[in-house]
Chimera marker file (.cmm) of the C-alpha trace (Angstrom):
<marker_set name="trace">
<marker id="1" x="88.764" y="131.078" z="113.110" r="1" g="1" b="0" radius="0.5"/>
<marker id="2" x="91.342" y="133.561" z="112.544" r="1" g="1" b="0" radius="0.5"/>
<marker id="3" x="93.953" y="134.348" z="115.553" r="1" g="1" b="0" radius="0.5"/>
<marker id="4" x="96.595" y="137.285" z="116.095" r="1" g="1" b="0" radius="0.5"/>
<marker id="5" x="99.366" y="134.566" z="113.949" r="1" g="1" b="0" radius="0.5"/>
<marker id="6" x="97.972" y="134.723" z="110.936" r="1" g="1" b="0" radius="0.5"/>
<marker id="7" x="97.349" y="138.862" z="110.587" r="1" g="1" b="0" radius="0.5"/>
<marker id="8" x="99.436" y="140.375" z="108.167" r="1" g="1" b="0" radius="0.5"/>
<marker id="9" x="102.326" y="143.614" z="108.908" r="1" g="1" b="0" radius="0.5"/>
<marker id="10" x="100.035" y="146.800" z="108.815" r="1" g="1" b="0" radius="0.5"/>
<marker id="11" x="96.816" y="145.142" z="109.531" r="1" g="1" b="0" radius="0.5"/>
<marker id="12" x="94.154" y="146.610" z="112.180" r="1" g="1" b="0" radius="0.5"/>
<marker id="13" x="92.462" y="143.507" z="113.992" r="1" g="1" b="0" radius="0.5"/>
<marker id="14" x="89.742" y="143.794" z="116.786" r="1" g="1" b="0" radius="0.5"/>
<marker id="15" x="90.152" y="140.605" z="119.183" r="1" g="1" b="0" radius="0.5"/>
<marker id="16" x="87.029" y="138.547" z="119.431" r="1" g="1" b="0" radius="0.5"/>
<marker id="17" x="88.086" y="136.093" z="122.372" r="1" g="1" b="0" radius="0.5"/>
<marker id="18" x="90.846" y="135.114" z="124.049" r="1" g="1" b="0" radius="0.5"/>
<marker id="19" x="91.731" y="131.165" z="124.105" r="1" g="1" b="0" radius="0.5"/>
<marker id="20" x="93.892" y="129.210" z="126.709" r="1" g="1" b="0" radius="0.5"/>
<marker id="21" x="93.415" y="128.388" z="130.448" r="1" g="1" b="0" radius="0.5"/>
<marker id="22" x="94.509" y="130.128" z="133.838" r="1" g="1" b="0" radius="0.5"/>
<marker id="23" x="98.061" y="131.875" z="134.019" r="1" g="1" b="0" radius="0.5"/>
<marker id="24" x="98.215" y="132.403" z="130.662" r="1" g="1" b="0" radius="0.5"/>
<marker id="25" x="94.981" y="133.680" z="129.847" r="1" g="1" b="0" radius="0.5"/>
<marker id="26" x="95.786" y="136.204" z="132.755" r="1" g="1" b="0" radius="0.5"/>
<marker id="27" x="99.231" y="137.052" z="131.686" r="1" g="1" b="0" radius="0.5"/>
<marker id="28" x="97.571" y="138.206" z="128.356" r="1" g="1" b="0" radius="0.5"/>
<marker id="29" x="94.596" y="140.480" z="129.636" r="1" g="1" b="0" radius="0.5"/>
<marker id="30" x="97.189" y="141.984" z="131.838" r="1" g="1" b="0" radius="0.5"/>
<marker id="31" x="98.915" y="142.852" z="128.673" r="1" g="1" b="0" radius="0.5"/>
<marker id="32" x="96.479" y="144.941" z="127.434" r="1" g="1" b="0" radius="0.5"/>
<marker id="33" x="94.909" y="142.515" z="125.209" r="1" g="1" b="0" radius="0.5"/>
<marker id="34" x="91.181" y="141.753" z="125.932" r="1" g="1" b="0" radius="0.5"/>
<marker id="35" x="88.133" y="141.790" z="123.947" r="1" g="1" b="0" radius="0.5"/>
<marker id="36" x="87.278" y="144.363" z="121.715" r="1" g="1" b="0" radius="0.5"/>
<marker id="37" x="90.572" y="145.983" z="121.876" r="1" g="1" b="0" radius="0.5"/>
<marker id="38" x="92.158" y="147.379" z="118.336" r="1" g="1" b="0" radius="0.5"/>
<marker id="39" x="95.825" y="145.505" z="117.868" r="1" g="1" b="0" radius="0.5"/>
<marker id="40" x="97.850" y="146.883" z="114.797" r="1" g="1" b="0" radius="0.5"/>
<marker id="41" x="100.319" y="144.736" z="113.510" r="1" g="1" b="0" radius="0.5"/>
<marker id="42" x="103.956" y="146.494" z="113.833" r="1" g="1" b="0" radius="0.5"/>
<marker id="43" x="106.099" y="143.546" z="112.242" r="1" g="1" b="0" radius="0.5"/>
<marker id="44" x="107.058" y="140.386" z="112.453" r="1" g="1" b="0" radius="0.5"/>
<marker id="45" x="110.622" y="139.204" z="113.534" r="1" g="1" b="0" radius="0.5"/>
<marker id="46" x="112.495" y="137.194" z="110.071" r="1" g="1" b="0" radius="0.5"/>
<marker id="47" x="111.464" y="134.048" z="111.742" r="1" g="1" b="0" radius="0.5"/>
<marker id="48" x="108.360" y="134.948" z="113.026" r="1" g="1" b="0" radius="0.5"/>
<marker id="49" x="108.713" y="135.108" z="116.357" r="1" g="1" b="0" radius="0.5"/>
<marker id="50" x="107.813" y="137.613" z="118.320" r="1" g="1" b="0" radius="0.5"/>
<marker id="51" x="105.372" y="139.617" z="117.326" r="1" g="1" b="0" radius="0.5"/>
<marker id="52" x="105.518" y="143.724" z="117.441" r="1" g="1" b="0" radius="0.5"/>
<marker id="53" x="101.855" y="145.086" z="117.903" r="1" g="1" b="0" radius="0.5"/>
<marker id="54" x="100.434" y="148.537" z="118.951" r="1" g="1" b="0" radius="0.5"/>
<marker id="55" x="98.007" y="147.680" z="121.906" r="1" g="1" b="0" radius="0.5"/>
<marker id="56" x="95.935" y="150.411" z="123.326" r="1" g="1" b="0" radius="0.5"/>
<marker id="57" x="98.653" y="153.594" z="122.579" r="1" g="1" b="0" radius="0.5"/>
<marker id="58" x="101.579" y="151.275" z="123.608" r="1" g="1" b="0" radius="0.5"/>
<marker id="59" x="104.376" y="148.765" z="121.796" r="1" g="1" b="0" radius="0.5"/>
<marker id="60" x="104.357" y="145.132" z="122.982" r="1" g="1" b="0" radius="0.5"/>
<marker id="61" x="106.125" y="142.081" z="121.859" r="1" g="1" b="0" radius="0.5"/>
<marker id="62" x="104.018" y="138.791" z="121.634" r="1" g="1" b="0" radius="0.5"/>
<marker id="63" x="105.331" y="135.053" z="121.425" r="1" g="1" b="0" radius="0.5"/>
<marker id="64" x="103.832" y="133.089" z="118.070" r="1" g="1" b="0" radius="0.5"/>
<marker id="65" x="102.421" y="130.670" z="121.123" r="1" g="1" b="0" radius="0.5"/>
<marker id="66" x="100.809" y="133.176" z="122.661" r="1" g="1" b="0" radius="0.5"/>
<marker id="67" x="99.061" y="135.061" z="119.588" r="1" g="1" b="0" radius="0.5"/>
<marker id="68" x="97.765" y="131.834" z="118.823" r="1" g="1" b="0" radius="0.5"/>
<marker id="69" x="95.322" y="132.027" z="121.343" r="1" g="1" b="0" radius="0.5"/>
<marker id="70" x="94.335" y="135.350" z="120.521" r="1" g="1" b="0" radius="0.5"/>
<marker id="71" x="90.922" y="134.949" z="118.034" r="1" g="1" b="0" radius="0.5"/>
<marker id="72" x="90.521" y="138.196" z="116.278" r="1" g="1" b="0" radius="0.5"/>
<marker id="73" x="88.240" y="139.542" z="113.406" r="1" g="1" b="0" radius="0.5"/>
<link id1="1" id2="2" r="1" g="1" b="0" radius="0.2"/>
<link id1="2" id2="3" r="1" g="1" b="0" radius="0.2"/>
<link id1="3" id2="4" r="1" g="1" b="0" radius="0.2"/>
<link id1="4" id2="5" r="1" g="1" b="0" radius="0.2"/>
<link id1="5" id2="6" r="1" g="1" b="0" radius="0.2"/>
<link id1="6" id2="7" r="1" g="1" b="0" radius="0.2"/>
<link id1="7" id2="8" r="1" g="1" b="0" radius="0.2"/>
<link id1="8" id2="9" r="1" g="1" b="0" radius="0.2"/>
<link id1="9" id2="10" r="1" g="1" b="0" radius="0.2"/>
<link id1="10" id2="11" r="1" g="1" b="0" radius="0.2"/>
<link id1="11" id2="12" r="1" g="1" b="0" radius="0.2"/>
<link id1="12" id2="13" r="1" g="1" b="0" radius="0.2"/>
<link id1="13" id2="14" r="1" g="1" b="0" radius="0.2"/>
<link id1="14" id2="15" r="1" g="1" b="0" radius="0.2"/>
<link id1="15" id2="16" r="1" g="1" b="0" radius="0.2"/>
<link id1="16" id2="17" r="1" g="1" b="0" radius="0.2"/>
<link id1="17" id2="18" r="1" g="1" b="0" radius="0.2"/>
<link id1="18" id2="19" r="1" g="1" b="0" radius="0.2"/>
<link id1="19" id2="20" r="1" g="1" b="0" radius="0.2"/>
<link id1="20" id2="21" r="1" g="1" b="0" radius="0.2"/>
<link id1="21" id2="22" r="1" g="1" b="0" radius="0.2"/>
<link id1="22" id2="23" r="1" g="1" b="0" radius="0.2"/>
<link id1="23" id2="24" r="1" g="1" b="0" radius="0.2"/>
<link id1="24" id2="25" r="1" g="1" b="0" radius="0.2"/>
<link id1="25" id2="26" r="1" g="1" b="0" radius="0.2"/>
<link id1="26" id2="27" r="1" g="1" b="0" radius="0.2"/>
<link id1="27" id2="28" r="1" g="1" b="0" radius="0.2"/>
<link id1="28" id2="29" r="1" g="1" b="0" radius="0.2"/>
<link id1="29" id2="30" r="1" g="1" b="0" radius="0.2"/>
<link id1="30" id2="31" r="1" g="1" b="0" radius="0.2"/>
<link id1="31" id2="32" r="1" g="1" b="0" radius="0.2"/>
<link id1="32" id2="33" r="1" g="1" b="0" radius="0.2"/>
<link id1="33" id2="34" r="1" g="1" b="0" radius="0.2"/>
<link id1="34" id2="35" r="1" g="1" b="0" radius="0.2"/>
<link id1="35" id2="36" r="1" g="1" b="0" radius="0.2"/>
<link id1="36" id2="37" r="1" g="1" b="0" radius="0.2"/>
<link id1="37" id2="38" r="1" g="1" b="0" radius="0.2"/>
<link id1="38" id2="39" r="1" g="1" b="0" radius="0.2"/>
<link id1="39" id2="40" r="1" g="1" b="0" radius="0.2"/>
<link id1="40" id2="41" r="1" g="1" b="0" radius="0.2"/>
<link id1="41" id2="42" r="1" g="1" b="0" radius="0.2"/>
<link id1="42" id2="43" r="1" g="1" b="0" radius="0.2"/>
<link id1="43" id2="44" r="1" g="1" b="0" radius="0.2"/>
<link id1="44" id2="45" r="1" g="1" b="0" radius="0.2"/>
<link id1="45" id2="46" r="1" g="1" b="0" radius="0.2"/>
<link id1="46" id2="47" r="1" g="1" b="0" radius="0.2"/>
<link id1="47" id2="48" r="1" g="1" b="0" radius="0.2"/>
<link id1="48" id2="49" r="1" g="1" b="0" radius="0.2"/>
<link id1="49" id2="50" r="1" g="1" b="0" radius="0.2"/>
<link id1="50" id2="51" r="1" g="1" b="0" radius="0.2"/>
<link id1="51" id2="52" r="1" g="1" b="0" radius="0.2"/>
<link id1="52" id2="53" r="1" g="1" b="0" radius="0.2"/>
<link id1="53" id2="54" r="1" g="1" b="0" radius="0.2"/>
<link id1="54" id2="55" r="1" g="1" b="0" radius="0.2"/>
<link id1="55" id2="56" r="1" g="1" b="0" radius="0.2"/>
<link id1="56" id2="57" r="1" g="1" b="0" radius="0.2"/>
<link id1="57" id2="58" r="1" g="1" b="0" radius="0.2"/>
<link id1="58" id2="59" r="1" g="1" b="0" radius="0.2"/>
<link id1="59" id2="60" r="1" g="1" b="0" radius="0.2"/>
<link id1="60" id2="61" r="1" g="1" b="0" radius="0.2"/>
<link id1="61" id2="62" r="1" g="1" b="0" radius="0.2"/>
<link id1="62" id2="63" r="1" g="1" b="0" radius="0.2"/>
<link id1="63" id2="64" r="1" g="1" b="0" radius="0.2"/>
<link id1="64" id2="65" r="1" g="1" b="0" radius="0.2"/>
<link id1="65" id2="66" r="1" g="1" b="0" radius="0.2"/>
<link id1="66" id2="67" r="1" g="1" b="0" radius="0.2"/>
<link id1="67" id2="68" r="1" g="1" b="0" radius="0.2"/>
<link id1="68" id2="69" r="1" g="1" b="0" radius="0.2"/>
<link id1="69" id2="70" r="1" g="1" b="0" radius="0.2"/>
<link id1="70" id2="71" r="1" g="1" b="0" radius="0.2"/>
<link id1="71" id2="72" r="1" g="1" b="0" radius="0.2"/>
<link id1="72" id2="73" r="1" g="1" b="0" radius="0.2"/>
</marker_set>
């Protein structure tokens, strides 16, 4: 299983499910992010955290924790 944490900087990834319960789950599809959306990979902070995708024509910033749960193929 491969999630949103482990795509590469410049990589094109179509999300395949989301994982995680309730608010969260809801606070991501309100996001943007649900499946069979197209998520480019921006970059990645020096730590890793957050995130910086391109998520349906828009910027957004992601928490490590949350693009865990985040399968994509």
């Amino acid at each position: 299983m491969k999630t949103l944490k482990d795509v590469k900087v410049g990589e094109n990834v179509t999300v395949a499910r989301l994982h995680g319960e309730g608010p969260v789950k809801r606070r991501i599809m309100d996001m943007g992010i649900t499946k069979g959306v197209e998520i480019y990979v921006r970059k990645v902070a020096p730590l890793g955290d957050p995130m910086e995708l391109n998520v349906r024509g828009y910027e957004l910033s992601v928490r490590k924790a949350d693009a865990e749960m985040i399968e994509v193929m």
